[in-house]
N, C-alpha and C positions, 0 to 999 in steps of 0.2 A: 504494500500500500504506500509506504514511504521509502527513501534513499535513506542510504545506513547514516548515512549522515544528518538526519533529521530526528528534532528531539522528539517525534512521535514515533521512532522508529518502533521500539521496544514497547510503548504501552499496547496493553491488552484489546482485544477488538472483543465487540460485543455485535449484537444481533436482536432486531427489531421483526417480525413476522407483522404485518399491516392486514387488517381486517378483510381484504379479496387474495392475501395469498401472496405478495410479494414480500421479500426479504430483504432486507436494509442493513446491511455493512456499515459499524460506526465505529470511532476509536475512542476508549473511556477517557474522562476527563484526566488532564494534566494539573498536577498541582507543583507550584513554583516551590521546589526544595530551601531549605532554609540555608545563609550563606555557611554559615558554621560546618556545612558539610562539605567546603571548597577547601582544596591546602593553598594556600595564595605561596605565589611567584614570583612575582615584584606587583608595583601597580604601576600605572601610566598617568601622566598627567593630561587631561584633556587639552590643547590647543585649539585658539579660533578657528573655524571649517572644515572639524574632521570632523568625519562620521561614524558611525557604528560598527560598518559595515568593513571600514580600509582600519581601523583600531581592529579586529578581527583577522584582519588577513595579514596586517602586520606582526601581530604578538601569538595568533593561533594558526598561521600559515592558509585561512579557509575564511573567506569572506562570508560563508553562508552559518559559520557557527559564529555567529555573534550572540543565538541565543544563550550559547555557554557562557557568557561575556552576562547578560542580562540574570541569569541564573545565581551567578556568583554574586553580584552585587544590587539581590532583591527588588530589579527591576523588571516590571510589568512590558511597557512601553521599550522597544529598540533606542529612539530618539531620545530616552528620558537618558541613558549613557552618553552622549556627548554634547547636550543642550547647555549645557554651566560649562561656559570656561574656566578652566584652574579644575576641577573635578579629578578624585583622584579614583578612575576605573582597577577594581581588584582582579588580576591577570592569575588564574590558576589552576589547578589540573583538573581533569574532569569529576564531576561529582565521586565522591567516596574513594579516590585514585589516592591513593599518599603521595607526600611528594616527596623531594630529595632529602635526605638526610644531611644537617652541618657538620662541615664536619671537626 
């Protein structure tokens, strides 16, 4: 239904049966994980005229995972990541992934 790379890849599909008999494919609701489950990386400072999308593809090599980007930093809205200039976006590994060890 989704590209491995989309955050609905893995949630569970459900199934609607409609009163003449057709069957509706849906995907269960998504809930925005709490940041405390991110291992932060560095963070980035926001600069006038970037966007969500190039902050993604610069620090996570994938312009289309900037919802990891939103995820980490308990944002709803993509644009709500880089609307404040000076904003410090939390860059970090994927949900529940540990990250490096200091050494």
């Amino acid at each position: 239904m989704f590209t491995f790379n989309s955050r609905y890849y893995a949630l569970e599909k459900g199934q609607y049966t409609t009163a003449d008999g057709r069957v509706i494919v849906y995907v269960r609701r998504r809930f925005v994980p709490p940041p405390d489950r991110f291992e932060l990386l560095q963070e980035h400072l926001v600069t006038e005229g970037e966007r969500f999308d190039t902050v993604a593809a610069e620090h996570l090599g994938d312009p289309e995972q900037f919802w990891r980007l939103c995820d980490a930093n308990a944002v709803m809205q993509p644009e709500d990541l880089t609307n404040t200039v000076g904003r410090r976006i939390r860059i970090t590994m994927p949900e529940g992934v540990p990250g490096p060890r200091n050494a």
